[in-house]
N, C-alpha and C positions, 0 to 999 in steps of 0.2 A: 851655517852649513847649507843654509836653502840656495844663499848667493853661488857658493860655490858649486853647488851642484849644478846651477845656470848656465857659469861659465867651463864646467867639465864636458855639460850637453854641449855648446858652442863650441867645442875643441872636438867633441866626438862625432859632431856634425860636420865639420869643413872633411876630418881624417874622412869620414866614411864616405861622402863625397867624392871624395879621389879615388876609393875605393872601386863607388861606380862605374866610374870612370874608367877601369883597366891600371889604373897607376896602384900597385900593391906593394912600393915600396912604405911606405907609410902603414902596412898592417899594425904590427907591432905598436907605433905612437896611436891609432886605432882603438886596439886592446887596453892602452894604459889610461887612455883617456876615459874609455867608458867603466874600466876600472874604479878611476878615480871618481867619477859620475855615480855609480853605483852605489859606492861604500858612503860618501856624502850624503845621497838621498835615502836610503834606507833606515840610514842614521838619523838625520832628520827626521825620518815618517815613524822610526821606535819611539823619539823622544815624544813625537805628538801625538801618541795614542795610548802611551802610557803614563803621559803626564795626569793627573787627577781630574775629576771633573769641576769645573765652574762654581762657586762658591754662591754663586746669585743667578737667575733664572736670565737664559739671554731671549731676546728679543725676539718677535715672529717678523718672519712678513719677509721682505725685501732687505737685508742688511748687509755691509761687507764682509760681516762674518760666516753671515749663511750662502754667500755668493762664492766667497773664498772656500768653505768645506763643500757646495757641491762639486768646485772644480778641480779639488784636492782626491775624490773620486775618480773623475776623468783620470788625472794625469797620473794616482797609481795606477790603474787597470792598465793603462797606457803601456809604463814602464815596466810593470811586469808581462804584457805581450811583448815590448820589444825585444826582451831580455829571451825568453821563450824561443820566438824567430829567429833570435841570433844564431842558437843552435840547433833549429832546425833548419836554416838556411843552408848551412855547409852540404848538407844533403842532397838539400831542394832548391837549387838556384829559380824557383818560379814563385818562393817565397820572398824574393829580396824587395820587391814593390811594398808587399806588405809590411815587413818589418824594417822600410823609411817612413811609412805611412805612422804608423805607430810610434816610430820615436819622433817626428814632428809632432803628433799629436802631443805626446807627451814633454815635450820643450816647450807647444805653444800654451797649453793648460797652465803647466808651471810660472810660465812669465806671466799671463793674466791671472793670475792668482796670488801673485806677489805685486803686480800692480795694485789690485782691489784691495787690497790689504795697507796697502802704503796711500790711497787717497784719503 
């Protein structure tokens, strides 16, 4: 699901892009992408929070694990401001800087955080 959610961001990123852009044909493929981005990563973040705690004491200090859960912070808070801005954007078009900012943030946490995790 984390992959996927990756390449939902990468589809919900070119759409929104266009969007920028003044080309609003593409709303809709937009919506279904970040749709799909959505329901995947949330999914993902229920499984990881209510999966049980660690049977053995994990490590201090510097690890891929504690490197990978602080950016697992970032890139939720991220996700749930994108998500926030989207619908306050329709309102506020002087919100739309902020909620690209926010969902790159949230794309780029995700990928270094599944890299640190796969070294």
């Amino acid at each position: 699901l984390g992959y996927a959610s990756l390449i939902g961001m990468i589809g919900t990123g070119i759409t929104g892009q266009q969007l920028y852009t003044g080309s609003q044909e593409n709303k809709d493929l937009h919506e279904l992408f970040s749709g799909f981005t959505n329901v995947c990563y949330f999914s993902t973040a229920g499984l990881a929070f209510l999966q049980p705690p660690p049977m053995h004491n994990r490590a201090d200090g510097v690890t891929k694990l504690n490197i990978h859960r602080t950016l697992s912070i970032l890139h939720l808070s991220s996700m749930i401001a994108t998500n926030v801005l989207s619908g306050m954007q329709e309102d506020n078009a002087k919100l739309k800087p902020y909620h690209k900012a926010a969902a790159i943030t949230a794309f780029s946490s995700l990928f270094l955080a599944t890299v640190v995790i796969k070294l």
